[in-house]
C-alpha positions as CSV (number, residue, x, y, z in Angstrom):
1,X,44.7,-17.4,-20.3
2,X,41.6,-18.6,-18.9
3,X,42.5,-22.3,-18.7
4,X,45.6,-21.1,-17.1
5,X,44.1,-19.3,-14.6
6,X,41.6,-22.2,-13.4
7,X,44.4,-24.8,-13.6
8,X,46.4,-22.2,-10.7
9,X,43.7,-21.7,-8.9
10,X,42.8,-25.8,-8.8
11,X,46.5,-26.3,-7.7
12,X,46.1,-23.5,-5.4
13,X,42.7,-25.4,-3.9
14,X,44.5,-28.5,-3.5
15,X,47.2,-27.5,-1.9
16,X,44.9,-25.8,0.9
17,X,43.0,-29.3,1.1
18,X,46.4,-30.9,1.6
19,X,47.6,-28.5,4.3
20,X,48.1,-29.9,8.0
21,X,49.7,-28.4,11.1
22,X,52.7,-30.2,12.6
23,X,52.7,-29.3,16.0
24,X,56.5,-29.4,17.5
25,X,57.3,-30.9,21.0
26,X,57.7,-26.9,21.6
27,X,54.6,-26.1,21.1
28,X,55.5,-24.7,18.3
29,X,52.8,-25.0,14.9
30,X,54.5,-25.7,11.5
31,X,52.2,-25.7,8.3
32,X,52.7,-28.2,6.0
33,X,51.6,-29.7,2.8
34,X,51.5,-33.3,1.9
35,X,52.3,-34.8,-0.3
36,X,50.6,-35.6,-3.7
37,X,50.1,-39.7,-4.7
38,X,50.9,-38.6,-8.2
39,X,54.7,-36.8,-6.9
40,X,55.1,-39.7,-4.7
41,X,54.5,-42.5,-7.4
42,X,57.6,-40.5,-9.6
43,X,59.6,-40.2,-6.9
44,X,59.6,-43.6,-6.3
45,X,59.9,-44.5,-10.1
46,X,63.2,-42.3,-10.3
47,X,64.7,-44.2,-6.3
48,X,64.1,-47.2,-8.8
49,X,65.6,-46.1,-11.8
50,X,68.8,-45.3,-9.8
51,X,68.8,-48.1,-7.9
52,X,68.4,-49.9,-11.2
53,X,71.2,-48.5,-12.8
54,X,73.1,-49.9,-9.8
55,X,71.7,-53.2,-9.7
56,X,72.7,-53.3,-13.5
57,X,76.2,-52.7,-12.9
58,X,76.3,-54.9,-10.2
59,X,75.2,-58.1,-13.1
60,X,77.3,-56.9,-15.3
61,X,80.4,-57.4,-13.0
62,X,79.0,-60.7,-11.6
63,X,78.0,-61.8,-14.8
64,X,82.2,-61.9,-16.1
65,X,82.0,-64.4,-12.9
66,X,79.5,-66.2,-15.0
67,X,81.9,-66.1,-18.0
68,X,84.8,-67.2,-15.8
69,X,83.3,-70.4,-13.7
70,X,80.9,-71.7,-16.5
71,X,77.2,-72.1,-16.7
72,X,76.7,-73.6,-13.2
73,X,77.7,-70.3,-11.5
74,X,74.1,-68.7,-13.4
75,X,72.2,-69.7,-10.0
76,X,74.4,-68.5,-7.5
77,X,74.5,-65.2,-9.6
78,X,71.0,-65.2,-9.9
79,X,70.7,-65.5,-5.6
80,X,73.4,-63.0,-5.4
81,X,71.5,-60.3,-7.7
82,X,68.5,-60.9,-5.5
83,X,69.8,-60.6,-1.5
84,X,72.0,-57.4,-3.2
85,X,69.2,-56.1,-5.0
86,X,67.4,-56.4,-1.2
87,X,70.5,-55.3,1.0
88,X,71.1,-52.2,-1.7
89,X,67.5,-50.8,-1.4
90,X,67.2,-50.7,2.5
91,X,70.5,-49.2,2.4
92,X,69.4,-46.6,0.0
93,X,66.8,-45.9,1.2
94,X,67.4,-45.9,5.2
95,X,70.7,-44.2,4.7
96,X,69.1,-41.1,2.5
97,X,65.9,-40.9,4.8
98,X,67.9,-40.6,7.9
99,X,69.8,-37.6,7.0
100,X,68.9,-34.3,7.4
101,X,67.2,-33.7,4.2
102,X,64.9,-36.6,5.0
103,X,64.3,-37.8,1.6
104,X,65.3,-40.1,-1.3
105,X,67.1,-38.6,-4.3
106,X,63.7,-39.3,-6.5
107,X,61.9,-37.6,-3.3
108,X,64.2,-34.4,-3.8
109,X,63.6,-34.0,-7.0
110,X,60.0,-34.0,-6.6
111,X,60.6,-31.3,-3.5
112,X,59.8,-33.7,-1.0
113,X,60.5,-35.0,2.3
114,X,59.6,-37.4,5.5
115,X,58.7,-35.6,8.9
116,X,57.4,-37.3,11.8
117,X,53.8,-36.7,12.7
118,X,54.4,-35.9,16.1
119,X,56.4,-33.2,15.2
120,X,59.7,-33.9,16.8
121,X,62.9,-35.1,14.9
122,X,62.7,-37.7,12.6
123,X,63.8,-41.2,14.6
124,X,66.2,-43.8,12.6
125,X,63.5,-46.3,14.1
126,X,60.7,-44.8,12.0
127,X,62.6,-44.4,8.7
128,X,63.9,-48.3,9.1
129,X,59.7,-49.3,9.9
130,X,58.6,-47.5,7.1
131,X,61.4,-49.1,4.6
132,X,61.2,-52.5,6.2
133,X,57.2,-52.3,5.5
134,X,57.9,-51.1,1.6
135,X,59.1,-54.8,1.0
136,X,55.8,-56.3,2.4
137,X,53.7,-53.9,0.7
138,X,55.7,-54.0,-2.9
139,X,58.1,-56.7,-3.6
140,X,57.5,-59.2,-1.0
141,X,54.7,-60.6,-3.9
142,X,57.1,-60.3,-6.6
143,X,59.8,-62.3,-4.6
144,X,57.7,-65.1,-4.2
145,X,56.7,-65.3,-8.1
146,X,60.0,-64.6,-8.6
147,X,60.9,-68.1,-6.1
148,X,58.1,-70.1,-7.8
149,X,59.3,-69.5,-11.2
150,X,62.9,-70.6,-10.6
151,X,60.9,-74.0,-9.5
152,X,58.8,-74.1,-12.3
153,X,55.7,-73.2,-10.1
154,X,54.4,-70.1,-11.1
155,X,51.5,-70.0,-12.9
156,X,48.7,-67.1,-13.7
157,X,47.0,-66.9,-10.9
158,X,50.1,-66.7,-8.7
159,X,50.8,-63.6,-10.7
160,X,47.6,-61.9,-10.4
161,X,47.1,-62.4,-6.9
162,X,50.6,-60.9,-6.5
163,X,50.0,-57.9,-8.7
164,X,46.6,-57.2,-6.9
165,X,48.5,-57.7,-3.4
166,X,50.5,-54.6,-4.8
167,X,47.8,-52.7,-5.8
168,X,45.9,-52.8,-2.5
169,X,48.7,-51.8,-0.8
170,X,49.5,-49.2,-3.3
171,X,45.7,-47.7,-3.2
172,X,45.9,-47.3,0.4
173,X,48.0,-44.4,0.0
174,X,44.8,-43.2,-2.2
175,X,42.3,-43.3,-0.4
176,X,43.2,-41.7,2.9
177,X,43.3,-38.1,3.1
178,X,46.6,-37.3,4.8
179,X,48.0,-39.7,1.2
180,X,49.9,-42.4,4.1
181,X,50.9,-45.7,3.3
182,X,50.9,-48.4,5.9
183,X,54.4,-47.8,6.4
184,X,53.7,-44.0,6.7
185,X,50.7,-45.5,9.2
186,X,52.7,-47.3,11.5
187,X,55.7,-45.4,11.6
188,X,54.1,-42.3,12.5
189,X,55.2,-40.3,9.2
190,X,53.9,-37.6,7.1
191,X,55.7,-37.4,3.6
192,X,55.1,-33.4,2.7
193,X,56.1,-30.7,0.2
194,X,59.6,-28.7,1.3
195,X,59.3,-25.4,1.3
196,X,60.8,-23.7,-1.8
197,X,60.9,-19.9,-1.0
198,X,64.3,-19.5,-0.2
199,X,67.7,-20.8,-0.8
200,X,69.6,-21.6,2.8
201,X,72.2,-18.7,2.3
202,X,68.9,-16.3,1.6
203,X,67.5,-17.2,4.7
204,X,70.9,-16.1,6.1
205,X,71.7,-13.1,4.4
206,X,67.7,-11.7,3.5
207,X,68.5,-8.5,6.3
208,X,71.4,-6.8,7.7
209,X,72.4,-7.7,11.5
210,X,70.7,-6.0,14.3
211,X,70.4,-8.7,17.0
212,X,73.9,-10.4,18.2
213,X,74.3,-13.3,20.3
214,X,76.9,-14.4,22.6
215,X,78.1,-17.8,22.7
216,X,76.3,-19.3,25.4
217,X,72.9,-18.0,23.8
218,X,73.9,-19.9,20.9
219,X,75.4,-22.6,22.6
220,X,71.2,-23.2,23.3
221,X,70.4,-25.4,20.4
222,X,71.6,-27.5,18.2
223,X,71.1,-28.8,14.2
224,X,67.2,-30.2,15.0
225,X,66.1,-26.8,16.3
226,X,68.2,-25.2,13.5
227,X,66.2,-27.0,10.9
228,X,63.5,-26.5,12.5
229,X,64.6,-22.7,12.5
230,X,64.8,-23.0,8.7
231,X,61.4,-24.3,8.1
232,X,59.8,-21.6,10.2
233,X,61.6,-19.2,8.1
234,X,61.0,-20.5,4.9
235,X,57.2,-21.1,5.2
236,X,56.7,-17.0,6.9
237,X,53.9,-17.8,9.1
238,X,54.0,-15.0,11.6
239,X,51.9,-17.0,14.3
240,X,54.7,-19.5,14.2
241,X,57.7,-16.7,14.0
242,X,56.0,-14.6,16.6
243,X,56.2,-18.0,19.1
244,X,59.3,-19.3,17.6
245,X,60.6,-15.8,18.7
246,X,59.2,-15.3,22.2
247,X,60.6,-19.1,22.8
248,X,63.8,-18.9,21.7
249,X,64.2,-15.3,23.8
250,X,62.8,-16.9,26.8
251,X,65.7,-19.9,26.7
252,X,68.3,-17.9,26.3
253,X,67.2,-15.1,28.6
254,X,66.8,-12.1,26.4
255,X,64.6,-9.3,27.9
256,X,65.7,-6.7,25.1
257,X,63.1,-4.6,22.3
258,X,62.1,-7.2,19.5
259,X,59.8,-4.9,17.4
260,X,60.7,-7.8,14.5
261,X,60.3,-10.7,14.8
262,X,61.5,-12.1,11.4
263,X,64.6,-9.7,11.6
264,X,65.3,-11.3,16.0
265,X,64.7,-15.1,14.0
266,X,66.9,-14.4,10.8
267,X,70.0,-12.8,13.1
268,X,70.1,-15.7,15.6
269,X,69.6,-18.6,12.7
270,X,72.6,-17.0,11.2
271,X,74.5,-17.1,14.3
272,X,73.5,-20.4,15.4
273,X,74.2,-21.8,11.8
274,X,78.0,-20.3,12.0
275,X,78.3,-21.3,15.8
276,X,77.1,-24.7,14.9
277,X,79.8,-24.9,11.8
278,X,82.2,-23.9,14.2
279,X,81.5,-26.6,17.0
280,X,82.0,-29.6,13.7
281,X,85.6,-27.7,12.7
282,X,86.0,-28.3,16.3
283,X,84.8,-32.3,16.6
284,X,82.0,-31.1,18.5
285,X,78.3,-31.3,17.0
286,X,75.8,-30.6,19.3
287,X,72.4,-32.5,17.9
288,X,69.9,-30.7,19.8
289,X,69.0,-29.1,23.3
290,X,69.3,-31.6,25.2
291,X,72.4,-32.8,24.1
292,X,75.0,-31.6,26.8
């Protein structure tokens, strides 16, 4: 009981340590956690594994070529493999990353996801940065062993100096204290915990309806703010509700009682989440305030 008891409260201690405040273009401050290296290393081991798995069936079908033009179609299959193995992970990983969700499959299964540091939405410019800088970082070493042994050239001290080229890059991410990489560095990105305290259709249906909205107050926002909306929720900081609240009443011009500010927040994210569901029925999907 004891050891159990010290292990919560040394998870509890780190996550504190590990707790920043992402400060939206609003104004508006959102507490989060990054990141462990440890979750981060298994997510990444898990994006691999599937994109392994891929990869694998991708031989397999090129490798009946193999069977079907002879032995001198191993090297074209080998360069195949290798620029799809490249083209299959930026894909991956830019295409999942620049979704809503923000993350890798192997990064949702470790409850993760990427943010921008600045706090605004995540730009597909700063997901392709960060992926583009993965392959220096990790496999641009391994490529050129990879080159030198098709030659003939590789020898042991090509392979050590590519493995420790990895493992300063990978250290990096150990020794700063917000846990970036360089891609995370010169992307501007955070890569933090996601809130796990409530489901989506909790957040929705946690109170009965007091407030309603008309149209054009939820015509206000769009999907970033209602994310954003969601995290606030989620994480129940009441500095950041209490803000959240006055903001959103300001925009849209209410001047009514708001005694709760929780109960004003949970009645217009369910009405903006079933105005916005309406608008894509519609072939309309407004992405954020400013899109008119």
């Amino acid at each position: 009981m004891r050891d159990g008891a010290m292990a919560r409260k040394r998870r509890r201690s780190s996550s504190v340590r590990r707790r920043r405040d992402l400060v939206t273009p609003e104004g508006v401050p959102l507490g989060v956690v990054i990141a462990p290296a440890s979750a981060r290393l298994i997510a990444l081991i898990l994006d691999f594994v599937i994109i392994g798995l891929v990869l694998a069936a991708l031989f397999a079908l090129l490798a009946l070529a193999v069977g079907t033009f002879g032995a001198g179609a191993m090297e074209p299959l080998v360069i195949a493999v290798a620029l799809g193995g490249f083209a299959f992970r930026m894909v991956y990983f830019i295409a999942m990353e620049a979704r809503p969700k923000a993350a890798t499959w192997g990064k949702r299964i470790m409850g993760m996801r990427v943010v921008s540091r600045d706090g605004g939405p995540l730009s597909i410019d700063q997901v392709i940065a960060r992926n583009l800088m993965r392959e220096v970082e990790v496999f641009l070493p391994f490529m050129i062993i990879a080159s030198m042994a098709a030659t003939g050239d590789a020898n042991g001290w090509a392979v050590l100096a590519a493995l420790l080229w990895a493992l300063g890059f990978s250290f990096f991410l150990k020794f700063n204290r917000d846990r970036m990489r360089i891609g995370d560095l010169l992307a501007g990105t955070w890569v933090v915990e996601r809130p796990r305290k409530k489901r989506e259709a909790d957040l929705a249906e946690e109170r009965a309806v007091q407030y309603e909205f008309t149209e054009a107050a939820l015509d206000s926002y769009g999907i970033h703010e209602l994310h954003k909306l969601e995290d606030v929720l989620r994480i129940g900081d009441e500095r950041a509700e209490r803000t959240v609240a006055d903001a959103i009443a300001r925009r849209i011009g209410y001047d009514g009682p708001m005694p709760d500010d929780r109960q004003f927040l949970t009645d217009y994210y369910r009405g903006l989440r079933a105005h916005l569901e309406r608008e894509v029925l519609l072939g309309t999907r407004r992405q954020d305030k400013h899109d008119v």
